[in-house]
C-alpha positions as CSV (number, residue, x, y, z in Angstrom):
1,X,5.0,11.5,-15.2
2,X,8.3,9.7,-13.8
3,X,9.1,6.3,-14.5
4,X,8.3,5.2,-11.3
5,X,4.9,6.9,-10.9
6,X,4.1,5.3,-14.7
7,X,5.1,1.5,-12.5
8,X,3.2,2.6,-9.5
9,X,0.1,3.3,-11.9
10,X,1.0,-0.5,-13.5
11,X,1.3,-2.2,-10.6
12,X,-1.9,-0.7,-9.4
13,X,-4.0,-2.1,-12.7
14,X,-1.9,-5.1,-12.2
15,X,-3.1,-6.0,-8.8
16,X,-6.5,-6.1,-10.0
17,X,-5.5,-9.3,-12.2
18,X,-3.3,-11.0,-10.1
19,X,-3.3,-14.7,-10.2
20,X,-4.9,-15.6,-6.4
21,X,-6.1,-13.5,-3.8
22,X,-3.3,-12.6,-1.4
23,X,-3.8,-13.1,2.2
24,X,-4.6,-10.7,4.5
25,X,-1.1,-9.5,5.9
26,X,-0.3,-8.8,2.2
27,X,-3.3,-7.2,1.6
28,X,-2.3,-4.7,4.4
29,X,1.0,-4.6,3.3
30,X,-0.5,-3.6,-0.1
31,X,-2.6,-1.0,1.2
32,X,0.2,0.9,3.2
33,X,2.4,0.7,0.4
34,X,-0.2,2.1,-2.0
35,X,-1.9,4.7,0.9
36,X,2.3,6.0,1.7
37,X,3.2,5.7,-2.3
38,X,0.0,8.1,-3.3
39,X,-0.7,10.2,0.1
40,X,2.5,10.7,2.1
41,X,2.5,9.8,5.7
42,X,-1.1,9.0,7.5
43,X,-3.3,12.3,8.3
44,X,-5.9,11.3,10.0
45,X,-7.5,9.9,13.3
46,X,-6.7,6.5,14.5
47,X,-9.6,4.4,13.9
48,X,-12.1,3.2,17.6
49,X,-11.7,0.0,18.6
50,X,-14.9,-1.4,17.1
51,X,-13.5,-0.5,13.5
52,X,-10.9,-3.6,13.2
53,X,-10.8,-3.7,9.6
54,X,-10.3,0.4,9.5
55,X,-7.8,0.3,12.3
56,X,-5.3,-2.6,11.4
57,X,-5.1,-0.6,8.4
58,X,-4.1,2.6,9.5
59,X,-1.8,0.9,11.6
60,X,-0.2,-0.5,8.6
61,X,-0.1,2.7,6.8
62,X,1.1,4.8,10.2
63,X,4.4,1.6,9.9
64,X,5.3,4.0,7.3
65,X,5.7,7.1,8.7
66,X,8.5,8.8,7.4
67,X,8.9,6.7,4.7
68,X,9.1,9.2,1.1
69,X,6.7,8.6,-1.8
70,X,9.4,6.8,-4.0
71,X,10.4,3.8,-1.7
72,X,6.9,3.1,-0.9
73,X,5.6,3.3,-4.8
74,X,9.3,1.0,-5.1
75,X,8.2,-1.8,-2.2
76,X,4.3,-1.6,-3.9
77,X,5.7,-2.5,-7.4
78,X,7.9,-4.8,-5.9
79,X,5.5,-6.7,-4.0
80,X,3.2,-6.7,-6.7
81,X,5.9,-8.1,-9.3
82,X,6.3,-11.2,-6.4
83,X,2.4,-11.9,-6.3
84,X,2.2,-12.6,-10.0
């Protein structure tokens, strides 16, 4: 395993401890990091328009698009390093 893929997996156990709950734009923030970091770009269907939660998180992960693996696992540690 890289370097970076053994801080990815850090900062993902780290942001299970973190100091306060982080509010919800970073929470989304979070989530397309990790979802672009781990996955790649988004691959599936855009959420209805009753599924708010579901769809303002795609949105956030479809931001992405195009971004590679390694600056997205880079802006997840990052962000998480900031929250504690």
């Amino acid at each position: 395993m890289s370097d970076l893929a053994t801080q990815f997996e850090a900062a993902r156990a780290d942001s299970k401890n973190l100091p306060e709950k982080p509010d919800n734009m970073t929470l989304l923030k979070l989530y397309a990091f990790y979802k672009q970091g781990s996955e790649g770009d988004v691959n599936t269907e855009r959420p209805g328009m009753t599924q708010f939660v579901d769809r303002a998180k795609w949105d956030a992960w479809n931001e992405l698009k195009g971004s590679s693996k390694e600056s997205a696992q880079q802006g997840y540690i990052d962000l998480i390093e900031s929250l504690k």
